[in-house]
PDB file of N, CA, C and O in Angstrom:
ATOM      1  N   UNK A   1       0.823  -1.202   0.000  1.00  0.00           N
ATOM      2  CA  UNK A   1       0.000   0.000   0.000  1.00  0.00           C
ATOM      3  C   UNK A   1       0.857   1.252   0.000  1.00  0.00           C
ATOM      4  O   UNK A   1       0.505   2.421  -0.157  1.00  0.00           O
ATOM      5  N   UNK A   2       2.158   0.701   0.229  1.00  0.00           N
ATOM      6  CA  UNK A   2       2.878   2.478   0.658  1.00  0.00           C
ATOM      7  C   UNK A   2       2.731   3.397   1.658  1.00  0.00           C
ATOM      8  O   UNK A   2       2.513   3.089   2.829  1.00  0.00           O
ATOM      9  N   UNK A   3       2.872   4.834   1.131  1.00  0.00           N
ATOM     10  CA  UNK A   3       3.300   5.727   1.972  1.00  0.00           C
ATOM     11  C   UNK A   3       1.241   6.041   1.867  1.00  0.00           C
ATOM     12  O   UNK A   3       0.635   6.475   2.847  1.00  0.00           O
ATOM     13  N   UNK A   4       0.807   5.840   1.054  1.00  0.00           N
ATOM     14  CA  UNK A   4      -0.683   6.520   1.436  1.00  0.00           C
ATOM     15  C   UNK A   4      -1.815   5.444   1.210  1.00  0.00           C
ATOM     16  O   UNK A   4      -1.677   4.591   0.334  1.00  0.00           O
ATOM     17  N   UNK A   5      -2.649   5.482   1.807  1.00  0.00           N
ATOM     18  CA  UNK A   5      -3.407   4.696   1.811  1.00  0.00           C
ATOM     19  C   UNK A   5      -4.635   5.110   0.896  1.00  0.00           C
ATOM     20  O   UNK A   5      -5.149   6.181   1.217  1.00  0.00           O
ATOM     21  N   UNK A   6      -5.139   4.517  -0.077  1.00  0.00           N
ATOM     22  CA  UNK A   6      -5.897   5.044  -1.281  1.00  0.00           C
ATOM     23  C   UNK A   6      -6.917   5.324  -1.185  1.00  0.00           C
ATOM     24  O   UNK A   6      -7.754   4.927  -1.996  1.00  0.00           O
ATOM     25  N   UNK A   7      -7.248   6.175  -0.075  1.00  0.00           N
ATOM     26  CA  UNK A   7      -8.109   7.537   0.208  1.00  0.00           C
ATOM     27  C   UNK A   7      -7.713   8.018   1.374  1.00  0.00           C
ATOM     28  O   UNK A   7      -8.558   8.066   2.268  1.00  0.00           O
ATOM     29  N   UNK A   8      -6.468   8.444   1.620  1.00  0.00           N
ATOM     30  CA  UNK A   8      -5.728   9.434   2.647  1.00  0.00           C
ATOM     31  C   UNK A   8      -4.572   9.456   2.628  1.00  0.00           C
ATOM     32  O   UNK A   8      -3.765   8.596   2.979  1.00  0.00           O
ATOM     33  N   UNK A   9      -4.365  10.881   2.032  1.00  0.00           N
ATOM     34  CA  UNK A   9      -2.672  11.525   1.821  1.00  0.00           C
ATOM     35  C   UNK A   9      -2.393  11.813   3.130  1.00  0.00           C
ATOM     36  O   UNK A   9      -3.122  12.650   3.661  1.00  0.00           O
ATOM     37  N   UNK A  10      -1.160  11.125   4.039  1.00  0.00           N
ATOM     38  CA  UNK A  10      -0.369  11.077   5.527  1.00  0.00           C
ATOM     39  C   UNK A  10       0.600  11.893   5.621  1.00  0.00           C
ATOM     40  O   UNK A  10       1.589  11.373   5.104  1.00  0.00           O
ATOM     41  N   UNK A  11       0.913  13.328   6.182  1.00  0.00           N
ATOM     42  CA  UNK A  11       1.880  13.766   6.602  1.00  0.00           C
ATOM     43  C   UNK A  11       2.606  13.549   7.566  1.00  0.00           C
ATOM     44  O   UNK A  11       3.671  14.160   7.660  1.00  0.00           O
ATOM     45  N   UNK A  12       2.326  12.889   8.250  1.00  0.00           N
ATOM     46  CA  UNK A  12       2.901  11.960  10.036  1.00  0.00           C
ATOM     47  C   UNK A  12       3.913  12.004   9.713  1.00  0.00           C
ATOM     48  O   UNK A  12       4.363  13.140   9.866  1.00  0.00           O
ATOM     49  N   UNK A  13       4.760  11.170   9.213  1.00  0.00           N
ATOM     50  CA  UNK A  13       6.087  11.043   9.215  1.00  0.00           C
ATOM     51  C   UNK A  13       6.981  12.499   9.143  1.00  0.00           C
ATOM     52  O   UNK A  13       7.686  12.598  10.147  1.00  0.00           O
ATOM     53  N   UNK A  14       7.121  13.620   8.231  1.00  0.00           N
ATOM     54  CA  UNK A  14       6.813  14.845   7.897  1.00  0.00           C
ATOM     55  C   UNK A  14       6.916  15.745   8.916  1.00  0.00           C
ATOM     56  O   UNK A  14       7.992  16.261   9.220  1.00  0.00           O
ATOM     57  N   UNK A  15       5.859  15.981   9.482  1.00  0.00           N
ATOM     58  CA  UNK A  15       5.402  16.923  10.571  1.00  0.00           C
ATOM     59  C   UNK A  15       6.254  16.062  11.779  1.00  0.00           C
ATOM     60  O   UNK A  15       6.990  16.729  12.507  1.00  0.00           O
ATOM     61  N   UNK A  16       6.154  14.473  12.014  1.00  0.00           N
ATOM     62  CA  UNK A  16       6.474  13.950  13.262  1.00  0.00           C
ATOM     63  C   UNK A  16       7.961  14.652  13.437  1.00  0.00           C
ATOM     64  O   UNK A  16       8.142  15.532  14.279  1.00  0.00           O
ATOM     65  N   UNK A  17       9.087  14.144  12.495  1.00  0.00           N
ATOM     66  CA  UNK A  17      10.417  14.626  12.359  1.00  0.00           C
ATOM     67  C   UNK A  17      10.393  16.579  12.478  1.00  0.00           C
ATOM     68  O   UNK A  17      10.972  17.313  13.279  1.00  0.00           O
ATOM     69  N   UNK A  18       9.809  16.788  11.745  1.00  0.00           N
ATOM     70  CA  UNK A  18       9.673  18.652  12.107  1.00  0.00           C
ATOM     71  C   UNK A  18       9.907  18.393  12.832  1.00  0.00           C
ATOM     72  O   UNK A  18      11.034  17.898  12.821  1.00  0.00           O
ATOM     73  N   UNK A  19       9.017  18.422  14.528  1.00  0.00           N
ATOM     74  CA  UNK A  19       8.579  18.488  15.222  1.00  0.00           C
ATOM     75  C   UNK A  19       9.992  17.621  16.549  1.00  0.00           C
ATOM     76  O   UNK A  19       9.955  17.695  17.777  1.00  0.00           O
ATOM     77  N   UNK A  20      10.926  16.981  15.785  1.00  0.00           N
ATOM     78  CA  UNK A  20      11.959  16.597  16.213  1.00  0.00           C
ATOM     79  C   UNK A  20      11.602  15.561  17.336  1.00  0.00           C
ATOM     80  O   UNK A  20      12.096  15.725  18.452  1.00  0.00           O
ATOM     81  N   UNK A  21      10.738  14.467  17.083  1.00  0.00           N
ATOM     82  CA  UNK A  21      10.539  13.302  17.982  1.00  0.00           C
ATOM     83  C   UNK A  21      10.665  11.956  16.936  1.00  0.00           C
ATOM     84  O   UNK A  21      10.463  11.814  15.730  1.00  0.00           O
ATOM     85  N   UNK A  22      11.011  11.235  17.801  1.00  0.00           N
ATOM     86  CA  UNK A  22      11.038   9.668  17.621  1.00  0.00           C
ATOM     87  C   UNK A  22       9.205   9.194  17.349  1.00  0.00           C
ATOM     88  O   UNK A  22       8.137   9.717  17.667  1.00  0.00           O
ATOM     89  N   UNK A  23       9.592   7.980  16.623  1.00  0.00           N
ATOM     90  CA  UNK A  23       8.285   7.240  16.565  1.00  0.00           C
ATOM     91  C   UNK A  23       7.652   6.997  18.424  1.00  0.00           C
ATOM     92  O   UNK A  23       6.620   7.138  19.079  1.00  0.00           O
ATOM     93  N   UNK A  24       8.935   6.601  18.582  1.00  0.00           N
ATOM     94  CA  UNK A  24       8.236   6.197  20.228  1.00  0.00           C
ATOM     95  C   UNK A  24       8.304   7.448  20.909  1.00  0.00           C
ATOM     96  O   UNK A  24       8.026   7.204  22.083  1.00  0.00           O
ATOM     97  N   UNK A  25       8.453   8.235  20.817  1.00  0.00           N
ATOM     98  CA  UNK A  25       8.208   9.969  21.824  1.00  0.00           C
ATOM     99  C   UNK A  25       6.869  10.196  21.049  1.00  0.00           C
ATOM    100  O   UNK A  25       6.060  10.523  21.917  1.00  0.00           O
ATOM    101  N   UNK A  26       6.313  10.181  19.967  1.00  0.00           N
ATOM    102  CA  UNK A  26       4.917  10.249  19.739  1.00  0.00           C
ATOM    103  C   UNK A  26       3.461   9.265  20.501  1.00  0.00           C
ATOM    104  O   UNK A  26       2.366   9.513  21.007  1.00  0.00           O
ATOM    105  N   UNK A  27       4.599   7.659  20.067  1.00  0.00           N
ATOM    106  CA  UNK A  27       3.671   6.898  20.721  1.00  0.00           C
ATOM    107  C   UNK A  27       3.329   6.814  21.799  1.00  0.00           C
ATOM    108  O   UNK A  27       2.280   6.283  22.165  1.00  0.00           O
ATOM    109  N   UNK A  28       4.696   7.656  22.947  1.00  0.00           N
ATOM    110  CA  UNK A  28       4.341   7.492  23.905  1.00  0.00           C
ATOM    111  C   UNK A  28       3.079   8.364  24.282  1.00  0.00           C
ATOM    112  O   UNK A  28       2.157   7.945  24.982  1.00  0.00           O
ATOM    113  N   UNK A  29       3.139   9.420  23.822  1.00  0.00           N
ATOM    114  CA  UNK A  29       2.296  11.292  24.053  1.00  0.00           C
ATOM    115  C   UNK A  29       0.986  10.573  23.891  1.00  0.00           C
ATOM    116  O   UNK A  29       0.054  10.652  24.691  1.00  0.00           O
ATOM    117  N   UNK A  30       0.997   9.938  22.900  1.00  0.00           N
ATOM    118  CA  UNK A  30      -0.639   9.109  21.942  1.00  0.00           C
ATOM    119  C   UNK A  30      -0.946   7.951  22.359  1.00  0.00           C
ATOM    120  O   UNK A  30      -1.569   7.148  21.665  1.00  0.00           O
ATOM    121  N   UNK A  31      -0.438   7.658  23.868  1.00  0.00           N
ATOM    122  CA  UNK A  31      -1.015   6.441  24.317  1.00  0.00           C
ATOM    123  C   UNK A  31      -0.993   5.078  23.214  1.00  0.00           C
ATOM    124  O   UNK A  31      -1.798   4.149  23.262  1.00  0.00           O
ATOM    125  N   UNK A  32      -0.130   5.185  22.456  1.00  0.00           N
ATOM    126  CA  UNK A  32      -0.428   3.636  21.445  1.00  0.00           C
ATOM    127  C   UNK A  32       1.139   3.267  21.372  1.00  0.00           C
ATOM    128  O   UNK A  32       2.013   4.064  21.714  1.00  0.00           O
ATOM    129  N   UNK A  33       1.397   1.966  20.888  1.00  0.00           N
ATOM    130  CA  UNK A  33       2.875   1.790  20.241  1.00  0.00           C
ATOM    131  C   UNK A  33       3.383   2.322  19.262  1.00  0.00           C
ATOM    132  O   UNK A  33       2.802   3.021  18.432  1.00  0.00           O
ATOM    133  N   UNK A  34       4.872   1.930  19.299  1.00  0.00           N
ATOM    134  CA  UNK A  34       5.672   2.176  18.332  1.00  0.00           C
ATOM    135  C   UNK A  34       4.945   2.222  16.950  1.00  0.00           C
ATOM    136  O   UNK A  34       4.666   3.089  16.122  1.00  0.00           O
ATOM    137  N   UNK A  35       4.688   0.248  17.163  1.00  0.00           N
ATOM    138  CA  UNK A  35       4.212   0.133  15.829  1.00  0.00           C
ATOM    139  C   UNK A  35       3.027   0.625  15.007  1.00  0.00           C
ATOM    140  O   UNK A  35       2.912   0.548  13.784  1.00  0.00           O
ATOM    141  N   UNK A  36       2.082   1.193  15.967  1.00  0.00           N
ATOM    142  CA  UNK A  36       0.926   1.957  15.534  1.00  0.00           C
ATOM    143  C   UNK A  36       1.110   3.168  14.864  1.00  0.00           C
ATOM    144  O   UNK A  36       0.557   3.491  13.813  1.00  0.00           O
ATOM    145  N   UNK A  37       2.047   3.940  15.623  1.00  0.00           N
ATOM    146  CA  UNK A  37       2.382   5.173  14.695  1.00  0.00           C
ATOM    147  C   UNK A  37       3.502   4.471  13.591  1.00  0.00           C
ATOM    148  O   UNK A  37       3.232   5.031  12.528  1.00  0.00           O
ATOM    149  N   UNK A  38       4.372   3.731  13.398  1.00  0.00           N
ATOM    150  CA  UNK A  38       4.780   3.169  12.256  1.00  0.00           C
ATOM    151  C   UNK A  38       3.578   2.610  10.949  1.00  0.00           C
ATOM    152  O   UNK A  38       3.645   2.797   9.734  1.00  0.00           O
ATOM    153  N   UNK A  39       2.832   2.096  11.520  1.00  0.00           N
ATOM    154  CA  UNK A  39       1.455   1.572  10.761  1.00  0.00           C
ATOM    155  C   UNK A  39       0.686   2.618   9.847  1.00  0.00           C
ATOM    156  O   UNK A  39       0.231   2.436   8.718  1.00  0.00           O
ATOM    157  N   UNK A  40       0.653   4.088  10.855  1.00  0.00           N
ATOM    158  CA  UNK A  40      -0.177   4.672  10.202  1.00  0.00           C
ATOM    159  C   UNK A  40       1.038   5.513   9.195  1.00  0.00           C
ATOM    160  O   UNK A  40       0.681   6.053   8.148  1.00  0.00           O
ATOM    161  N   UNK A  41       2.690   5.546   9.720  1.00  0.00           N
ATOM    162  CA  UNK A  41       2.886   6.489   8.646  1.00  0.00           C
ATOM    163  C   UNK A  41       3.166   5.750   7.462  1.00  0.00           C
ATOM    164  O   UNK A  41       3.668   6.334   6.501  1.00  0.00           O
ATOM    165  N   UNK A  42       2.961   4.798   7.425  1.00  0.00           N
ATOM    166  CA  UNK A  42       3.056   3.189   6.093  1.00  0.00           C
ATOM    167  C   UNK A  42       2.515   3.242   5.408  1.00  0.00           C
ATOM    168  O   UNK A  42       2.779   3.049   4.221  1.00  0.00           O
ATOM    169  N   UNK A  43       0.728   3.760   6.286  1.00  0.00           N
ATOM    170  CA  UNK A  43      -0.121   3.577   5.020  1.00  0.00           C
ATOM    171  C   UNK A  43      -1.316   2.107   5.395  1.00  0.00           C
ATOM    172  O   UNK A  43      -2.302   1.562   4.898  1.00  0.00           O
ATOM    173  N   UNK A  44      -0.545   2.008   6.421  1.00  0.00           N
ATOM    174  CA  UNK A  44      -1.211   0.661   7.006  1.00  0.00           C
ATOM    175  C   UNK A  44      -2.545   0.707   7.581  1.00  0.00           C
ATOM    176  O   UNK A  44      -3.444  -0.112   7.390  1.00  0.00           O
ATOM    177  N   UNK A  45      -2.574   1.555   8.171  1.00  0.00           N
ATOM    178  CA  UNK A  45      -3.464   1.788   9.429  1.00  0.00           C
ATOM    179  C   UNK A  45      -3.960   2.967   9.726  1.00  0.00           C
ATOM    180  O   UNK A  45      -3.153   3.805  10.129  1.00  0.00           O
ATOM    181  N   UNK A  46      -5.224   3.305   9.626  1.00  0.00           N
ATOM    182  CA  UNK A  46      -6.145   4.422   9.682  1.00  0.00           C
ATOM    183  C   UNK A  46      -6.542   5.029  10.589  1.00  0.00           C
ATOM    184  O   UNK A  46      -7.747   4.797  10.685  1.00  0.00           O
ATOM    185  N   UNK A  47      -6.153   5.828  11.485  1.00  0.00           N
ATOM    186  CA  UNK A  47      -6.059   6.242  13.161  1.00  0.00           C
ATOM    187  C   UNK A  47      -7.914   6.300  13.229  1.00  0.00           C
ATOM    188  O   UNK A  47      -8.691   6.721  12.371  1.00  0.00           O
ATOM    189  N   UNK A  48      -8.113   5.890  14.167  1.00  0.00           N
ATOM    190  CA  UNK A  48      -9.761   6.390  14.959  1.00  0.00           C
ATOM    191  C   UNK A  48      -9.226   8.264  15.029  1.00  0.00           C
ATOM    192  O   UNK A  48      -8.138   8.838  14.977  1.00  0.00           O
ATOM    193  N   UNK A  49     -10.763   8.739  15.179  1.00  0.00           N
ATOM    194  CA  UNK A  49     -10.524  10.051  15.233  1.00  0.00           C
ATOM    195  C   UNK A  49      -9.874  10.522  16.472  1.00  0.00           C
ATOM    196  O   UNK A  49      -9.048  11.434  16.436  1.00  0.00           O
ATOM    197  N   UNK A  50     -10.274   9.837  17.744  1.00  0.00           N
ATOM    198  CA  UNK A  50      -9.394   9.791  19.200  1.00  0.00           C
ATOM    199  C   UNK A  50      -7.791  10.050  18.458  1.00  0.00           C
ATOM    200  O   UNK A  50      -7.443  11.127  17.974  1.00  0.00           O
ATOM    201  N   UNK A  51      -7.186   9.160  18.490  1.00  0.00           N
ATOM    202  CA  UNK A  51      -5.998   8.903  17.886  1.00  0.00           C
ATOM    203  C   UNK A  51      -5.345  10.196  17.013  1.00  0.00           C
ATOM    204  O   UNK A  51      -4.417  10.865  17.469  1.00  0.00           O
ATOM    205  N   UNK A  52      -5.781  10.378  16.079  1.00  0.00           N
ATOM    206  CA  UNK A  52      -5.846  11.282  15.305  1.00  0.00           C
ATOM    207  C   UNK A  52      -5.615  12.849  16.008  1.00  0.00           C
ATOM    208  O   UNK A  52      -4.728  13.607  15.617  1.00  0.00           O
ATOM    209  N   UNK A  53      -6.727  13.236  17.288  1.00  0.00           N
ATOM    210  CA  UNK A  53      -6.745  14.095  17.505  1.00  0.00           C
ATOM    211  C   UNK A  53      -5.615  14.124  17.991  1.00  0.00           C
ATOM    212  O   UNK A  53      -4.966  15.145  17.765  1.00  0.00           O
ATOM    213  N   UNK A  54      -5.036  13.137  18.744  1.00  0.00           N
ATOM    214  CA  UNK A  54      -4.366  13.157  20.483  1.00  0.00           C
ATOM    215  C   UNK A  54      -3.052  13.337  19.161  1.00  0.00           C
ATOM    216  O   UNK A  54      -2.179  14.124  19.527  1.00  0.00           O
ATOM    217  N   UNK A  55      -2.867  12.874  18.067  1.00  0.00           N
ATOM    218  CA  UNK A  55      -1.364  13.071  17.614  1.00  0.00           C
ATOM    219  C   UNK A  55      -1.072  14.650  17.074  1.00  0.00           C
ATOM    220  O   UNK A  55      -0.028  15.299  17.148  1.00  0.00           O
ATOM    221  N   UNK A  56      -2.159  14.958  16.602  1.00  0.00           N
ATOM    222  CA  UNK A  56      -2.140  16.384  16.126  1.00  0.00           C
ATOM    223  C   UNK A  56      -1.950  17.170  17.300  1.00  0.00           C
ATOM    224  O   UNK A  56      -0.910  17.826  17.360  1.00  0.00           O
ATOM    225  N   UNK A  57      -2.979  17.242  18.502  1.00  0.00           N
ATOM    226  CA  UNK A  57      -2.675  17.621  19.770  1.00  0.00           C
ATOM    227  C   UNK A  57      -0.787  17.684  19.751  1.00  0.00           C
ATOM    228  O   UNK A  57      -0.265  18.759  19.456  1.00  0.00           O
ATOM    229  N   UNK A  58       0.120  16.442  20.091  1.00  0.00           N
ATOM    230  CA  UNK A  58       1.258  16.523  20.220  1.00  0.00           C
ATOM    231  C   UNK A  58       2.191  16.889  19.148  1.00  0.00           C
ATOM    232  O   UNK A  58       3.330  17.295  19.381  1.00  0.00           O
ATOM    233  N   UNK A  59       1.804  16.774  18.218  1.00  0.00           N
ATOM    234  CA  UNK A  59       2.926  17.760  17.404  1.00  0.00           C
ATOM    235  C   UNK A  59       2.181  18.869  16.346  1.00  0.00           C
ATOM    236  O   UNK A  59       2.288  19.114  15.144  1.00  0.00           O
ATOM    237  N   UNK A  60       1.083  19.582  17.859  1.00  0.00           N
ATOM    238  CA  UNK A  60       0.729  21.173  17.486  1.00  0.00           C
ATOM    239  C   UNK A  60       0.118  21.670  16.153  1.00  0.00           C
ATOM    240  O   UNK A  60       0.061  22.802  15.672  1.00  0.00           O
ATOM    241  N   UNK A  61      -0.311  20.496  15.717  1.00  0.00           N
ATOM    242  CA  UNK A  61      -0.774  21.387  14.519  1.00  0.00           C
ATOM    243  C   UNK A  61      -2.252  20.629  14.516  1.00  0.00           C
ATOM    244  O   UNK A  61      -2.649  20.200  15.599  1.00  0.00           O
ATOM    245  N   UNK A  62      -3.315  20.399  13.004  1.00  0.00           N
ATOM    246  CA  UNK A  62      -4.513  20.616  13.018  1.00  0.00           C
ATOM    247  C   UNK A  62      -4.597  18.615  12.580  1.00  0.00           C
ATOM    248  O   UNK A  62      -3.501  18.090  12.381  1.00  0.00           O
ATOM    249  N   UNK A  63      -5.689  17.829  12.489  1.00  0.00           N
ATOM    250  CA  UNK A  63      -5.887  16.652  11.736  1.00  0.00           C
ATOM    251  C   UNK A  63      -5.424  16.854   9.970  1.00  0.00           C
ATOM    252  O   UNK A  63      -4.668  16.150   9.301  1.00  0.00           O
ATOM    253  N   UNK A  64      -6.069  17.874   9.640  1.00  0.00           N
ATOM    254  CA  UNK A  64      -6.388  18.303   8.509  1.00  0.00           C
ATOM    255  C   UNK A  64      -4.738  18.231   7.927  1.00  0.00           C
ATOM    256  O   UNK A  64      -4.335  17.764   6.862  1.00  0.00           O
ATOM    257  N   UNK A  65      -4.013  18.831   8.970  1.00  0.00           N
ATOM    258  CA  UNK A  65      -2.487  18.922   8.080  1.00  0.00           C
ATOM    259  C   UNK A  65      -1.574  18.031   8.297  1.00  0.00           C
ATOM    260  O   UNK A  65      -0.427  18.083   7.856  1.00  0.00           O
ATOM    261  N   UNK A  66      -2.147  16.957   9.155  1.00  0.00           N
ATOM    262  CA  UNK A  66      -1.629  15.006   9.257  1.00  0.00           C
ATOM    263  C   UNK A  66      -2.281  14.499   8.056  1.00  0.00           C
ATOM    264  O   UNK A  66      -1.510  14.098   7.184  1.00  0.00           O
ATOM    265  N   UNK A  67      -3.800  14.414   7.767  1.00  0.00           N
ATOM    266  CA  UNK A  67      -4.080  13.839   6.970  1.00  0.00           C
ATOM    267  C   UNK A  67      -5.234  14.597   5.565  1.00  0.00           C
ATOM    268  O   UNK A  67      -5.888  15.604   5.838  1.00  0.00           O
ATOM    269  N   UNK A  68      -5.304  14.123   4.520  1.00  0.00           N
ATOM    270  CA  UNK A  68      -5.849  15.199   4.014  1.00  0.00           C
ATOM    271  C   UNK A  68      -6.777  14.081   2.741  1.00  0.00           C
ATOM    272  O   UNK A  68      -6.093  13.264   2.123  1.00  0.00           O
ATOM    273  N   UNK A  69      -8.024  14.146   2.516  1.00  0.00           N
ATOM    274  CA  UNK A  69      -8.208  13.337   1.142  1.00  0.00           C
ATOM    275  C   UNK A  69      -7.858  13.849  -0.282  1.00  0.00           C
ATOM    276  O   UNK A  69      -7.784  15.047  -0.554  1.00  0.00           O
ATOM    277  N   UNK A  70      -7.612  12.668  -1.321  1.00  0.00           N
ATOM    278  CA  UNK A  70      -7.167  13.340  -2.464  1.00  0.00           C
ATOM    279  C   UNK A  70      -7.979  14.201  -3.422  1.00  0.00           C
ATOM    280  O   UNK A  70      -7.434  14.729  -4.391  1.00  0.00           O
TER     281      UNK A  70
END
């Protein structure tokens, strides 16, 4: 599947590094694992909106500019 999942363009990876944290300094902030935030910046895995919020919450910016449809 890649970097996007074929109906949602992912900036996570992107913004996460801006933002100068590790996969696991996110996962930790977002209550989930490593591999969850690895999952979703893959392309794998589609955050619940919870999720979603709580990551935007930690690296300060909006859902909209983590994820965006094409």
């Amino acid at each position: 599947m890649g970097k996007h999942h074929k109906n949602l363009l992912n900036n996570l990876e992107q913004l996460r590094k801006s933002a100068d944290l590790t996969q696991q300094q996110l996962s930790d902030s977002a209550g989930v694992s490593r591999k969850s935030i690895n999952a979703i910046e893959n392309g794998i895995y589609v955050p619940s909106t919870v999720l979603a919020l709580k990551i935007a919450q930690t690296l300060r910016c909006t859902v909209d500019d983590l994820f965006q449809l094409p």
